[in-house]
Residue, then its C-alpha position, 0 to 999 in steps of 0.5 A: x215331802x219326807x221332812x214332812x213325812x220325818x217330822x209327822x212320824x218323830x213328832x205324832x205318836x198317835x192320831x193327829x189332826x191334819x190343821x192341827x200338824x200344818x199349824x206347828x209345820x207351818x214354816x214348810x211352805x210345802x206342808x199341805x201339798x205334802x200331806x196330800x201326797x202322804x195320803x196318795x201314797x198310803x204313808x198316812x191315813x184319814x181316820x175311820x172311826x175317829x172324827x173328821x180331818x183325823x189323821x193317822x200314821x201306821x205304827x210300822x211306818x212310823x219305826x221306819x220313819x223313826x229309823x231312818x231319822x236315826x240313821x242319818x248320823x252315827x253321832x245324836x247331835x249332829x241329826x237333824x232329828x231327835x225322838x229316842x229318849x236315850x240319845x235326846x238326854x245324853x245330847x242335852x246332858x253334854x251338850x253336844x247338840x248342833x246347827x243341825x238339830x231341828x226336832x227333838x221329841x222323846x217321852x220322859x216315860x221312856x227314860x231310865x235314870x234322872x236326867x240332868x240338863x246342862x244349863x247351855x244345852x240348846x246354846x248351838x241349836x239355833x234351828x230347833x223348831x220343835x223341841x216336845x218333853x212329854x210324859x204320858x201321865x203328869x201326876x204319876x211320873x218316874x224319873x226327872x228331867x231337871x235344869x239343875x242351873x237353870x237354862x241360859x239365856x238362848x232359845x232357838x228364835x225359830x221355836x215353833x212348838x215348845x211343849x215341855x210337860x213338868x217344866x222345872x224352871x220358874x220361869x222362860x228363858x230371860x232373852x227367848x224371843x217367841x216371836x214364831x211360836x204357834x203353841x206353847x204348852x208347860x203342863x204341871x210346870x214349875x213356873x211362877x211367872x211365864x216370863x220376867x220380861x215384855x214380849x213385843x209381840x206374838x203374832x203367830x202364838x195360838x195355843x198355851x196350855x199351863x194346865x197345872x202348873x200350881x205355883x203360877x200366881x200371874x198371867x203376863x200381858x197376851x194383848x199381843x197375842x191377836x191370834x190366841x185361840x185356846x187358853x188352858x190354865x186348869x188346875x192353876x190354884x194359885x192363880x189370882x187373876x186372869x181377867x186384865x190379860x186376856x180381855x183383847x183376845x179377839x179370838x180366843x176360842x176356849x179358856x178352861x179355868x176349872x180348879x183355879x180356886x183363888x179366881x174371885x169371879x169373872x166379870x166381862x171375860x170375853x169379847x171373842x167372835x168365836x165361841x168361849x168354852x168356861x170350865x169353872x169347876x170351883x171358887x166363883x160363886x154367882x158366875x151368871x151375874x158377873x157374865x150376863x149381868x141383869x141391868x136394863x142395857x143388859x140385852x142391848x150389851x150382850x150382843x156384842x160379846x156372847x149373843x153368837x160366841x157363848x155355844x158352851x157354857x161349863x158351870x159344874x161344881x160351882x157355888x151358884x144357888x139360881x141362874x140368873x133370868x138374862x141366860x135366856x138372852x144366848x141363844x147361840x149357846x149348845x151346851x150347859x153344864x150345871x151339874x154338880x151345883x149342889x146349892x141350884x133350887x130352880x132355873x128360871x123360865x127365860x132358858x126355853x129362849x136358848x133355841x140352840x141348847x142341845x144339851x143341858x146337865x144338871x145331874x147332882x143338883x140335889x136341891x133342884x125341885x122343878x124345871x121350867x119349859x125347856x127349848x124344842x132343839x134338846x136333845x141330852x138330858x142330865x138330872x142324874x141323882x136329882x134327889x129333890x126333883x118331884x116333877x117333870x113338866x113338857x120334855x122336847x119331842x126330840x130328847x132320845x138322851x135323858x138320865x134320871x137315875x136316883x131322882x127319888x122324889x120324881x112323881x110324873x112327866x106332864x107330856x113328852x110328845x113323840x115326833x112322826x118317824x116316817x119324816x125323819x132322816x137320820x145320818x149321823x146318831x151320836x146324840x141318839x145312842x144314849x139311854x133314858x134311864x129312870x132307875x131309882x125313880x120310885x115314886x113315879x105315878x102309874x101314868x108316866x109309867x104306864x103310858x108316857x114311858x111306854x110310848x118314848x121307849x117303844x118310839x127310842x127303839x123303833x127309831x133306833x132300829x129304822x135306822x140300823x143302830x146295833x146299839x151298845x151293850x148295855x140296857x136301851x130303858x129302864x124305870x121302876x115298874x112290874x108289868x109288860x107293857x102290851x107292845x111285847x106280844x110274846x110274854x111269859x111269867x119266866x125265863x123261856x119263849x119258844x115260838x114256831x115261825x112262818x117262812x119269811x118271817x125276816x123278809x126285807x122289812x124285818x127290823x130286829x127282836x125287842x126285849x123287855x123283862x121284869x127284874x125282881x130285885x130283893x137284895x142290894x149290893x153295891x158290890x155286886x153288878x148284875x149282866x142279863x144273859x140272852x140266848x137266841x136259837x133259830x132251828x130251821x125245820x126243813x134241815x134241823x139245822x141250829x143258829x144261835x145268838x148270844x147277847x149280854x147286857x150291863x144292868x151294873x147297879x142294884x142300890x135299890x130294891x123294887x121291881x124294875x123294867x128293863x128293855x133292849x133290841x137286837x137289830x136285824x143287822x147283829x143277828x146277820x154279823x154273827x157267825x153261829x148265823x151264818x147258813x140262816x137265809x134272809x128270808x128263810x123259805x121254811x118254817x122256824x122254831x125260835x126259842x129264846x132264853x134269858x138269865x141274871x149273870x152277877x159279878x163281884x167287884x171284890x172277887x173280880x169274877x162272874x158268879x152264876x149262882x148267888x140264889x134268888x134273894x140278889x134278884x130273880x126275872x120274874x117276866x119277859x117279852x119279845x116282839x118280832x119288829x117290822x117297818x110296819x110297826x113304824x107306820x103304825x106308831x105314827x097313826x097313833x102319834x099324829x091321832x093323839x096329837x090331833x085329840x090332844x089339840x083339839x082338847x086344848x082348843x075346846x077348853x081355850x077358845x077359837x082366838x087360842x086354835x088361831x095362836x097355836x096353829x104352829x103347835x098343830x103343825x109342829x106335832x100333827x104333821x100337816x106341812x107336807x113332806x118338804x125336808x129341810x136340813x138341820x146341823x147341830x152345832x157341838x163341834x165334838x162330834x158332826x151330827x146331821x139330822x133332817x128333818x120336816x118342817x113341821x119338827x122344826x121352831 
């Protein structure tokens, strides 16, 4: 257990993920019993905020950790350990290494002067199994680590890890033998061939990272790499081709090509069983026809290759002009990022087949005019600047994320139904923090923004605030518009609201406060970022005792000129947490006197400081809104909801005929809520972050 204890803390400065560290510490039969035991005694620690299987070591025991390395021989070389940056160079400039060295470890961030490695430096080192040169920013480095000679021919055989960030060489040594190495990462290197000589095999290889090594011009053969799962050769712009060596890779799981300008196109890249992530930021143009190519074995071929391996496909920034019909054949497929293709007019019909996708961005797609039906199961909606898009056809019940700033053309949404809340359980809401935001949007007609926009911003709130999510500081909803909508039952045409409430009026089904204000904005500035400032004073009458809440939220751009909305909540459990709070009961046995305050706040990005003052030409509130929000309006928003999608499916069936009510049965289960109150459970699959949602049936395809 302390090798292991000594190589996490010489090796991992920050978190690390525990698959991860037994992965390069794999020749340590042990490791996994030791890093239980590490947990057991508190010397390292599961993460709470980071994502699952996250580990961390303490900073304080990392030092001791460190220190203890250290102080196992006065003389660096003959340690077992190295990870000061000092003692590392001076053993690599002198060549006074040993059979005792197995770690080295040090970031060239830390060194003081150019350091010049002796071209034998590792020739006694024949158990090195970790040898990490890292520096913290790969473009804005201070001093070189340079092999003036270039190293000889021997490197340890028991080389588990080699990452060397800036590698000088232009290729490996000639008689390495990487046979035990689990990842070898040479970010921003110098090399041009990885190595001039065949590899027999690499059984236990799993990771390369060459990210922006930029005189790289060929991959060797990785046929004999059965276990290669990630594959990054970002930022390689004089990469040629890639395709021949890695087509046998079984298993390889991620290849991120963005920046790889002289790749000429991709065609059958994949044959993984797991899922391959394409980062092609650049150079390939008509990408999806060399992919999904549209022949008539087409549907038949995919299968094999993409039908469950394709969860992440990143096209962003590529020349293509239309995503080819035969997409619509990956249905295993998360995410798909199209933004930023410049030249894409329209998507076809075929993606409301991908009954995966989860989320799809196409912000900065100007010439985009339209979008077909999009699949029930999304949630995240990009069309940020937008500038050509005119309208918005049937959007999934379930997309709580959608930005749609600057869509200047944007005229309506044809439908976006809301789903029945009392139904829904949620655990983990990461998809369900975003915003929806139609800033800019001004051409909207006064049915989207009066009805369609109202309601998804009353479900967005209502949903968030049932399930506890404080909600981070900045606006929750935004379009262009000049009224209150009716929902706020407290309005004012200013700043000020004073409200005298009853006792319990924060009993246990008390959610939190919703705001809404209308924001005059005369004068642009991309310069200046505007703040809305809250003030909340709670004044209980028995003791005139004072309880006060401050809340600030970003509004951040002012390009545009109009009147727009802006809401946002305090949930129940912020104004609990707040210490100028503390002393309020919950519930208040008497009667309270509320008043609530709001203001614009500016600040300048020049002056890089807030200014209170700049007068009413850079924007004014002319309105404001608040609603006192309890459990009961939930029940009350589902009455509605199922009553219209009752009303609208009944339309539809009237205008359609019996044999269309018979068809659409599904549709009236799906919206009106009639499958009874069986939950089933539903996992998204983006691995990035776990989210479990349950859901009824009647909320499921």
């Amino acid at each position: 257990m302390k090798d292991t204890f000594l190589d996490i803390a010489c090796i991992f400065d920050s978190s690390f993920a525990r698959d991860y560290a037994e992965s390069i510490l794999v020749d340590n039969p042990y490791v996994k019993i030791d890093i239980t035991g590490l947990l057991d005694k508190s010397l390292i620690e599961n993460s709470e905020v980071l994502k699952d299987n996250e580990l961390l070591m303490n900073d304080l025991i990392r030092q001791m950790g460190r220190q203890i390395a250290r102080d196992e021989d006065e003389q660096p070389g003959n340690r077992c350990r190295l990870c000061d940056a000092k003692d590392a160079c001076y053993v690599l400039e002198n060549k006074t290494g040993t059979a005792a060295i197995e770690v080295i470890s040090f970031n060239m961030s830390e060194i003081t002067q150019n350091v010049r490695v002796c071209h034998s430096a590792f020739s006694n080192m024949c158990n090195l199994r970790i040898l990490k040169v890292y520096c913290d920013n790969i473009g804005g480095y201070g001093f070189k680590v340079s092999i003036p000679n270039g190293l000889d021919s021997y490197l340890s055989n028991k080389l588990r890890y080699f990452r060397w960030d800036l590698y000088p060489s232009k290729s490996l040594p000639s008689k390495f033998n990487p046979e035990n190495l689990v990842e070898l990462a040479l970010r921003g290197s110098h090399l041009e061939n990885l190595w001039n000589y065949k590899v027999q095999s690499l059984p236990m290889l799993r990771r390369i990272d060459l990210s922006y090594s930029k005189f790289l011009t060929q991959l060797p053969d990785l046929s004999r790499s059965p276990n290669l799962e990630r594959l990054n050769l970002e930022g390689c712009t004089s990469l040629v081709e890639v395709l021949s060596p890695i087509q046998n890779l079984d298993k390889l799981a991620y290849l991120n090509l963005n920046g790889c300008t002289k790749l000429k196109n991709l065609k059958d890249t994949s044959r993984s069983t797991g899922y391959l992530d394409f980062i092609l930021h650049g150079g390939i143009k008509n990408l999806l026809k060399n992919i999904c190519q549209p022949s008539l074995t087409f549907q038949a071929h995919i299968p094999q290759k993409f039908q469950v391996n394709l969860t992440c496909l990143i096209l962003s920034g590529t020349a293509i002009e239309e995503a080819d019909p035969s997409i619509g054949y990956l249905p295993g497929l998360v995410q798909l990022d199209m933004s930023y293709c410049t030249r894409l007019k329209s998507l076809p019909t075929s993606i409301c087949n991908l009954k995966s996708l989860e989320m799809l961005s196409l912000a900065f797609c100007s010439k985009l005019e339209k979008l077909p039906p999009l699949p029930s199961t999304l949630l995240h909606l990009g069309l940020y600047c937008c500038e050509s898009l005119k309208s918005l056809s049937e959007l999934p019940s379930l997309c709580f994320s959608l930005s749609a700033n600057y869509c200047k053309t944007l005229e309506k949404i044809s439908t976006w139904r809301a789903p029945l809340l009392h139904n829904m359980k949620i655990i983990n809401f990461n998809f369900f923090c975003g915003h929806i935001d139609f800033y800019g949007c001004e051409k909207l007609d006064q049915n989207t923004r009066n009805s369609i926009l109202v309601d998804r911003a009353v479900l967005k709130i209502l949903f968030r605030m049932k399930f506890g999510m404080t909600g981070p500081n900045s606006h929750d909803f935004r379009y262009p518009g000049d009224e209150i909508p009716k929902w706020f039952n407290y309005q004012t045409c200013g700043t000020s609201i004073k409200i005298m409430l009853c006792p319990n009026w924060n009993n246990a089904n008390f959610l939190g406060l919703a705001f809404c204000i209308v924001l005059d904005q005369n004068k642009t500035d991309p310069n200046i970022s505007l703040c809305i400032d809250c003030k909340l004073n709670f004044r209980t009458m028995d003791d005139d005792h004072l309880h006060e809440y401050h809340d600030s939220r970003a509004l951040l751009e002012r390009k545009v000129s109009s009147d727009h909305l802006l809401m946002w909540y305090v949930a129940k459990l912020a104004l609990q947490r707040s210490e100028k709070m503390v002393g309020l009961n919950w519930p208040s046995t008497c009667r309270t006197e509320a008043s609530f305050h709001v203001l614009p706040c500016y600040y300048d990005c020049r002056a890089l400081r807030y200014v209170k003052n700049l007068g009413s030409e850079y924007g004014q509130i002319k309105k404001f809104g608040i609603r006192f929000v309890y459990m009961a309006d939930t029940e009350r928003f589902d009455a509605e909801t199922k009553s219209g999608n009752i009303r609208h499916y009944d339309e539809y069936c009237e205008s359609s005929g019996s044999e269309a009510k018979r068809k659409n049965k599904s549709y009236f289960d799906e919206y009106c809520g009639f499958h009874g109150e069986e939950d089933v459970e539903w996992h998204p699959t983006v691995k990035s972050k776990r989210l479990k949602v349950i859901l009824p049936l009647n909320l499921r395809d």
